[in-house]
C-alpha positions in Angstrom: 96.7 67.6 91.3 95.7 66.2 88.1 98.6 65.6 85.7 97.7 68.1 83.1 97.6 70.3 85.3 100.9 69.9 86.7 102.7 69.8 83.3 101.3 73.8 82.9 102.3 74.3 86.6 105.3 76.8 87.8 105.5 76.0 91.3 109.2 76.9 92.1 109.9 78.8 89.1 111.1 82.2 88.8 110.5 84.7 85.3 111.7 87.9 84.9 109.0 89.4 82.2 110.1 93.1 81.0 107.4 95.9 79.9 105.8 94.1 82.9 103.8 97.6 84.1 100.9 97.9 81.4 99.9 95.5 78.4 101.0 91.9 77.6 103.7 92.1 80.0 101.4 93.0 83.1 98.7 90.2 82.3 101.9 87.9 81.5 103.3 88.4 84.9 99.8 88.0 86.5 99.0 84.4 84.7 103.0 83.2 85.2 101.9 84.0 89.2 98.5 82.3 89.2 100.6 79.4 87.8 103.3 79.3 90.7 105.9 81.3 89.5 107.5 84.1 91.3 107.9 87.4 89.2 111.0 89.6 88.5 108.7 92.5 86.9 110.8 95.0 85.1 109.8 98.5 83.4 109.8 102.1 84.0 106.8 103.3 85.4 107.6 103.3 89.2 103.8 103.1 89.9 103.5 101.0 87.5 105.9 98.9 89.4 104.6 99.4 92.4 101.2 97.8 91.3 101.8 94.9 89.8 104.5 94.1 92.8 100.8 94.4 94.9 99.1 92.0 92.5 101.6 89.1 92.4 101.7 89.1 96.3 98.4 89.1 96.4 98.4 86.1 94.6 100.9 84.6 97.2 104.0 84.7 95.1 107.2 86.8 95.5 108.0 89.6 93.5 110.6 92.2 92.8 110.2 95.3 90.9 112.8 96.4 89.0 113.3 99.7 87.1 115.4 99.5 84.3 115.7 101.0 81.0 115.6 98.6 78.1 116.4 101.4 75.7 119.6 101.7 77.0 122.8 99.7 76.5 123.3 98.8 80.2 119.9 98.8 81.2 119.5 94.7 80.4 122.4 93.7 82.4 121.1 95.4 85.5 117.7 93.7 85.4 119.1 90.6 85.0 121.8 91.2 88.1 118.5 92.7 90.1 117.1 89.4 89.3 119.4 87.2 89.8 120.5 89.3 93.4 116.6 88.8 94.4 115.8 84.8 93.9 119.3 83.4 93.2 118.0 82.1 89.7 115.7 82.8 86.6 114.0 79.9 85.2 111.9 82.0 82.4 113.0 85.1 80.6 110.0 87.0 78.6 110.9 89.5 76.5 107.8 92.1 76.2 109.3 95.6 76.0 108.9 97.2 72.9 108.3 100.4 71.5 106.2 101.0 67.9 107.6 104.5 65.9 105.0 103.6 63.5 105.8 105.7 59.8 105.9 105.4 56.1 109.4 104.4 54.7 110.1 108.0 53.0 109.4 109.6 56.4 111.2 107.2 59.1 114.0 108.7 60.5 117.4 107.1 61.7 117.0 108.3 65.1 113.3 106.5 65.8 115.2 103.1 63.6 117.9 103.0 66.0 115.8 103.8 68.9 113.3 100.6 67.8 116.6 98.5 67.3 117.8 98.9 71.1 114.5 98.4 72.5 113.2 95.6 70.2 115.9 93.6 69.3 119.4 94.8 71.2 117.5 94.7 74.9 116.6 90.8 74.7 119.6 90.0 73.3 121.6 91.5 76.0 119.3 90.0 78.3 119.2 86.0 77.2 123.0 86.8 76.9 123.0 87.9 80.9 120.7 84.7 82.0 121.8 81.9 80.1 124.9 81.1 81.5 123.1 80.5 84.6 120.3 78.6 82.8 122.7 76.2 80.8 124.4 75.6 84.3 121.3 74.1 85.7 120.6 71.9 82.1 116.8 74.0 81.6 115.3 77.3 80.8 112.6 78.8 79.1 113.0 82.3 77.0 109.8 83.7 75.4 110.6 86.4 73.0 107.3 88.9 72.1 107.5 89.6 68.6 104.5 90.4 65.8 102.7 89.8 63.1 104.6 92.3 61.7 108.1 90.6 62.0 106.5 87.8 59.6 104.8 89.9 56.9 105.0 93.4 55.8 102.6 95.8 57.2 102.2 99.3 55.7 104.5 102.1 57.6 106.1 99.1 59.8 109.4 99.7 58.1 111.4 99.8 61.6 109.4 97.7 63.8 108.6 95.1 61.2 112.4 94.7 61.0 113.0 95.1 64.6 110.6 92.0 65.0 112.0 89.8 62.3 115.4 90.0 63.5 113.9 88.9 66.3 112.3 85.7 65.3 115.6 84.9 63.8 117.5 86.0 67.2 115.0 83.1 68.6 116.1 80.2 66.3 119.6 81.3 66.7 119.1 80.8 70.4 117.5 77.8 69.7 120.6 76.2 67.7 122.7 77.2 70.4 121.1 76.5 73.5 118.5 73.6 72.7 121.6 70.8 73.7 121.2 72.9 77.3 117.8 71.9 77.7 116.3 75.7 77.3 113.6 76.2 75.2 113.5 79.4 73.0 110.5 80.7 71.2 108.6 84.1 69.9 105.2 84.8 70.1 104.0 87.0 67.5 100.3 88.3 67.9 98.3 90.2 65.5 97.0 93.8 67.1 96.6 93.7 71.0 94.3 96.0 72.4 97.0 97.2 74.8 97.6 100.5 75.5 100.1 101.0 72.7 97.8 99.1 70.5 94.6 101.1 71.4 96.9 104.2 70.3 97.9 102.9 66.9 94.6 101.1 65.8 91.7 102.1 68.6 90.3 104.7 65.9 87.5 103.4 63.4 88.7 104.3 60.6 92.3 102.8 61.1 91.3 99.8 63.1 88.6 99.0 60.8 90.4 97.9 57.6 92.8 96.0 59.8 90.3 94.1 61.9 88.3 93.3 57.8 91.8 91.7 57.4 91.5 89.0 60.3 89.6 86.2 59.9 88.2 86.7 63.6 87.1 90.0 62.5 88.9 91.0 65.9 91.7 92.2 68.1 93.4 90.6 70.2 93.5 90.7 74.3 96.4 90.7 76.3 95.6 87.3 78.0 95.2 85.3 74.9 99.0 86.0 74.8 99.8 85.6 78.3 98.0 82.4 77.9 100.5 81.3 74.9 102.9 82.8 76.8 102.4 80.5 80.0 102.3 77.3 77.5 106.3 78.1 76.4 107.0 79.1 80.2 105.7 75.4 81.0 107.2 71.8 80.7 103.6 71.0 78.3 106.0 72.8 75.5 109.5 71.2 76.2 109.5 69.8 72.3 108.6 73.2 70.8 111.6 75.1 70.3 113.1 77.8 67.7 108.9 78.4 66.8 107.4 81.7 65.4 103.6 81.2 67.5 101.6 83.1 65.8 98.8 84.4 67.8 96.6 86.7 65.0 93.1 85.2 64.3 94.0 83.9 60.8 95.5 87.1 59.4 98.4 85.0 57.8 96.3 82.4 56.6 95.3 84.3 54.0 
Protein backbone atom coordinates (compact mmCIF):
# COMPACT_ATOMS: atom_id res chain seq x y z
CA UNK A 1 0.00 0.00 0.00
CA UNK A 2 1.32 3.22 -1.06
CA UNK A 3 1.99 5.63 1.76
CA UNK A 4 -0.51 8.22 0.89
CA UNK A 5 -2.66 5.97 0.91
CA UNK A 6 -2.12 4.64 4.22
CA UNK A 7 -2.00 8.13 5.90
CA UNK A 8 -6.05 8.38 4.64
CA UNK A 9 -6.48 4.71 5.76
CA UNK A 10 -8.86 3.57 8.84
CA UNK A 11 -8.06 0.16 9.19
CA UNK A 12 -8.77 -0.65 12.85
CA UNK A 13 -10.70 2.40 13.56
CA UNK A 14 -14.12 2.71 14.88
CA UNK A 15 -16.67 6.12 14.30
CA UNK A 16 -19.84 6.52 15.57
CA UNK A 17 -21.38 9.11 12.92
CA UNK A 18 -25.13 10.33 14.08
CA UNK A 19 -28.00 11.34 11.46
CA UNK A 20 -26.26 8.28 9.84
CA UNK A 21 -29.72 6.97 8.05
CA UNK A 22 -30.19 9.68 5.09
CA UNK A 23 -27.89 12.68 3.95
CA UNK A 24 -24.22 13.55 4.85
CA UNK A 25 -24.38 11.20 7.65
CA UNK A 26 -25.23 8.04 5.44
CA UNK A 27 -22.59 8.78 2.68
CA UNK A 28 -20.17 9.72 5.69
CA UNK A 29 -20.55 6.33 7.22
CA UNK A 30 -20.32 4.66 3.74
CA UNK A 31 -16.72 6.43 2.80
CA UNK A 32 -15.42 6.10 6.71
CA UNK A 33 -16.21 2.07 5.78
CA UNK A 34 -14.64 2.01 2.37
CA UNK A 35 -11.66 3.41 4.27
CA UNK A 36 -11.42 0.60 7.09
CA UNK A 37 -13.35 1.89 9.69
CA UNK A 38 -16.02 0.09 11.46
CA UNK A 39 -19.35 2.13 11.85
CA UNK A 40 -21.44 2.85 15.09
CA UNK A 41 -24.43 4.37 12.83
CA UNK A 42 -26.91 6.26 14.96
CA UNK A 43 -30.48 7.88 14.06
CA UNK A 44 -34.09 7.21 14.23
CA UNK A 45 -35.30 5.77 11.24
CA UNK A 46 -35.23 1.93 12.12
CA UNK A 47 -35.15 1.11 8.37
CA UNK A 48 -33.14 3.57 7.96
CA UNK A 49 -30.96 1.78 10.34
CA UNK A 50 -31.44 -1.31 9.07
CA UNK A 51 -30.02 -0.27 5.66
CA UNK A 52 -27.03 1.30 6.04
CA UNK A 53 -26.09 -1.59 8.84
CA UNK A 54 -26.57 -3.81 5.22
CA UNK A 55 -24.25 -1.39 3.37
CA UNK A 56 -21.25 -1.21 5.73
CA UNK A 57 -21.22 -5.16 5.93
CA UNK A 58 -21.33 -5.35 2.66
CA UNK A 59 -18.29 -3.48 2.45
CA UNK A 60 -16.72 -5.98 4.99
CA UNK A 61 -16.78 -3.78 8.07
CA UNK A 62 -18.76 -4.13 11.31
CA UNK A 63 -21.51 -2.18 12.18
CA UNK A 64 -24.07 -1.47 14.86
CA UNK A 65 -27.20 0.36 14.56
CA UNK A 66 -28.18 2.32 17.09
CA UNK A 67 -31.51 4.19 17.69
CA UNK A 68 -31.21 7.09 19.73
CA UNK A 69 -32.83 10.35 20.01
CA UNK A 70 -30.45 13.30 19.68
CA UNK A 71 -33.26 15.63 20.55
CA UNK A 72 -33.36 14.42 23.79
CA UNK A 73 -31.25 15.09 26.95
CA UNK A 74 -30.34 11.38 27.46
CA UNK A 75 -30.40 10.27 24.14
CA UNK A 76 -26.34 11.11 23.56
CA UNK A 77 -25.27 9.26 26.45
CA UNK A 78 -26.95 6.12 25.29
CA UNK A 79 -25.32 6.09 21.86
CA UNK A 80 -22.25 6.62 23.11
CA UNK A 81 -22.70 3.56 25.88
CA UNK A 82 -24.25 1.43 22.74
CA UNK A 83 -21.00 2.27 21.12
CA UNK A 84 -18.73 1.81 23.43
CA UNK A 85 -20.78 -1.80 24.68
CA UNK A 86 -20.40 -2.87 20.80
CA UNK A 87 -16.47 -2.35 19.84
CA UNK A 88 -14.89 -1.51 23.25
CA UNK A 89 -13.68 1.95 21.80
CA UNK A 90 -14.57 4.98 19.45
CA UNK A 91 -11.72 6.36 17.63
CA UNK A 92 -13.97 9.12 15.51
CA UNK A 93 -16.98 10.91 16.67
CA UNK A 94 -19.00 12.78 13.68
CA UNK A 95 -21.51 14.93 14.66
CA UNK A 96 -24.25 15.12 11.62
CA UNK A 97 -27.71 15.26 13.28
CA UNK A 98 -29.31 18.34 12.85
CA UNK A 99 -32.58 19.71 12.37
CA UNK A 100 -33.27 23.22 10.20
CA UNK A 101 -36.81 25.22 11.66
CA UNK A 102 -35.96 27.54 8.96
CA UNK A 103 -38.13 31.23 9.73
CA UNK A 104 -37.82 34.97 9.67
CA UNK A 105 -36.79 36.51 13.19
CA UNK A 106 -40.35 38.18 13.89
CA UNK A 107 -41.88 34.73 13.36
CA UNK A 108 -39.46 32.12 15.16
CA UNK A 109 -40.83 30.68 18.02
CA UNK A 110 -39.11 29.59 21.44
CA UNK A 111 -40.20 26.21 21.12
CA UNK A 112 -38.59 25.45 17.41
CA UNK A 113 -35.08 27.76 19.11
CA UNK A 114 -34.87 25.36 21.82
CA UNK A 115 -35.75 22.41 19.92
CA UNK A 116 -32.68 23.47 17.25
CA UNK A 117 -30.42 24.08 20.42
CA UNK A 118 -30.75 20.33 21.76
CA UNK A 119 -30.32 18.89 18.51
CA UNK A 120 -27.61 21.21 16.97
CA UNK A 121 -25.52 22.17 19.66
CA UNK A 122 -26.61 20.36 23.19
CA UNK A 123 -26.53 16.55 21.43
CA UNK A 124 -22.65 16.82 20.37
CA UNK A 125 -21.77 18.32 23.28
CA UNK A 126 -23.12 15.61 25.40
CA UNK A 127 -21.66 13.29 23.10
CA UNK A 128 -17.73 14.47 22.80
CA UNK A 129 -18.40 14.84 26.64
CA UNK A 130 -19.42 10.81 26.82
CA UNK A 131 -16.36 9.65 24.42
CA UNK A 132 -13.54 11.70 25.31
CA UNK A 133 -12.58 10.29 28.44
CA UNK A 134 -12.02 7.25 26.73
CA UNK A 135 -10.19 8.95 23.83
CA UNK A 136 -7.80 11.05 26.09
CA UNK A 137 -7.03 7.55 27.80
CA UNK A 138 -5.65 6.15 24.72
CA UNK A 139 -3.49 9.71 23.88
CA UNK A 140 -5.74 10.14 20.07
CA UNK A 141 -9.09 10.86 18.75
CA UNK A 142 -10.72 12.47 16.03
CA UNK A 143 -14.28 14.53 16.52
CA UNK A 144 -15.75 16.00 13.32
CA UNK A 145 -18.45 18.38 14.18
CA UNK A 146 -21.06 19.15 10.92
CA UNK A 147 -21.81 22.68 11.11
CA UNK A 148 -22.76 25.39 8.03
CA UNK A 149 -22.25 28.04 6.19
CA UNK A 150 -24.72 29.47 8.08
CA UNK A 151 -22.93 29.34 11.53
CA UNK A 152 -20.24 31.68 9.75
CA UNK A 153 -22.40 34.28 8.09
CA UNK A 154 -25.91 35.40 8.39
CA UNK A 155 -28.39 33.94 6.12
CA UNK A 156 -31.92 35.39 5.81
CA UNK A 157 -34.58 33.46 8.21
CA UNK A 158 -31.55 31.33 9.75
CA UNK A 159 -32.01 33.08 13.05
CA UNK A 160 -31.99 29.65 15.14
CA UNK A 161 -29.89 27.44 13.09
CA UNK A 162 -27.35 30.02 12.20
CA UNK A 163 -26.87 30.32 15.96
CA UNK A 164 -27.20 26.82 16.70
CA UNK A 165 -24.21 26.34 14.18
CA UNK A 166 -21.99 29.13 15.36
CA UNK A 167 -22.04 27.99 18.87
CA UNK A 168 -20.97 25.18 17.38
CA UNK A 169 -17.82 26.16 15.61
CA UNK A 170 -16.92 27.80 18.82
CA UNK A 171 -17.87 24.41 20.92
CA UNK A 172 -15.10 22.96 18.31
CA UNK A 173 -12.15 25.36 19.26
CA UNK A 174 -13.19 25.03 22.85
CA UNK A 175 -12.62 21.33 22.42
CA UNK A 176 -9.73 21.96 20.64
CA UNK A 177 -8.02 24.06 23.68
CA UNK A 178 -8.88 21.45 25.89
CA UNK A 179 -8.18 18.30 24.29
CA UNK A 180 -5.45 19.03 21.54
CA UNK A 181 -2.48 18.21 24.63
CA UNK A 182 -4.58 14.59 24.41
CA UNK A 183 -3.63 14.03 20.89
CA UNK A 184 -7.55 14.39 19.54
CA UNK A 185 -8.15 16.37 16.89
CA UNK A 186 -11.34 18.59 16.83
CA UNK A 187 -12.85 20.24 13.77
CA UNK A 188 -16.29 21.50 12.03
CA UNK A 189 -17.14 21.20 8.63
CA UNK A 190 -19.36 23.70 7.47
CA UNK A 191 -20.76 23.24 3.80
CA UNK A 192 -22.83 25.52 1.80
CA UNK A 193 -26.47 23.91 0.70
CA UNK A 194 -26.32 19.97 0.35
CA UNK A 195 -28.65 18.51 -1.78
CA UNK A 196 -29.76 16.14 1.04
CA UNK A 197 -33.04 15.47 1.73
CA UNK A 198 -33.45 18.31 4.20
CA UNK A 199 -31.71 20.41 1.76
CA UNK A 200 -33.73 19.45 -1.32
CA UNK A 201 -36.80 20.51 1.03
CA UNK A 202 -35.48 24.00 1.89
CA UNK A 203 -33.84 25.05 -1.53
CA UNK A 204 -34.87 22.18 -4.24
CA UNK A 205 -37.60 24.81 -5.67
CA UNK A 206 -36.38 27.21 -8.52
CA UNK A 207 -37.33 30.00 -7.35
CA UNK A 208 -35.70 29.70 -3.85
CA UNK A 209 -32.65 27.64 -4.91
CA UNK A 210 -31.97 29.87 -7.72
CA UNK A 211 -30.88 33.13 -6.04
CA UNK A 212 -28.88 31.00 -3.56
CA UNK A 213 -27.09 28.95 -6.16
CA UNK A 214 -26.40 32.94 -8.30
CA UNK A 215 -24.69 33.44 -4.83
CA UNK A 216 -21.89 30.57 -5.12
CA UNK A 217 -19.21 30.94 -7.15
CA UNK A 218 -19.65 27.28 -8.49
CA UNK A 219 -23.03 28.30 -9.46
CA UNK A 220 -23.98 24.93 -7.55
CA UNK A 221 -25.03 22.80 -4.64
CA UNK A 222 -23.29 20.77 -2.93
CA UNK A 223 -23.39 16.65 -2.77
CA UNK A 224 -23.29 14.72 0.21
CA UNK A 225 -19.88 13.01 -0.65
CA UNK A 226 -17.92 16.19 -1.23
CA UNK A 227 -18.43 16.37 2.56
CA UNK A 228 -17.97 12.82 3.45
CA UNK A 229 -14.87 13.22 1.56
CA UNK A 230 -13.74 16.28 3.95
CA UNK A 231 -15.12 14.51 6.47
CA UNK A 232 -12.75 11.33 5.88
CA UNK A 233 -9.60 13.86 5.66
CA UNK A 234 -10.29 14.98 9.60
CA UNK A 235 -11.17 11.22 10.50
CA UNK A 236 -7.52 10.42 9.04
CA UNK A 237 -3.96 10.81 10.44
CA UNK A 238 -3.29 13.10 6.75
CA UNK A 239 -4.98 15.92 9.14
CA UNK A 240 -3.29 15.34 12.63
CA UNK A 241 -1.92 19.29 12.47
CA UNK A 242 -5.35 20.76 11.60
CA UNK A 243 -7.20 21.30 14.66
CA UNK A 244 -9.84 23.91 16.20
CA UNK A 245 -10.64 24.63 12.05
CA UNK A 246 -13.98 25.99 10.61
CA UNK A 247 -13.64 23.80 6.80
CA UNK A 248 -15.56 25.41 4.85
CA UNK A 249 -17.00 23.35 2.12
CA UNK A 250 -19.42 26.09 0.00
CA UNK A 251 -18.04 26.67 -3.61
CA UNK A 252 -16.73 30.26 -2.84
CA UNK A 253 -19.86 31.64 -1.25
CA UNK A 254 -17.73 33.34 1.50
CA UNK A 255 -15.23 34.51 -0.64
CA UNK A 256 -17.19 37.09 -1.68
Amino acid sequence: MADWIKRFALDGKTALVTGATKGIGLETCKVLADAGADIAAVGRDQQGLREIKAAVEAKGRRCVAIAADMATADGPAQAAKEALAAFGTVDILVNNAAIALIAPLLEATAADWDATMAVNLRAPFLLAQALAPAMIKKGAGKIINVSSQAGVIGQDSHAAYGASKGGLNTLTKVMCVEWAKHNIQVNSVCPTVILTPMGEEHWGKPERGDPMKAKIPAGRFGKPVEVADMILYLASSASNLVNGQDMLIDGGYTAI
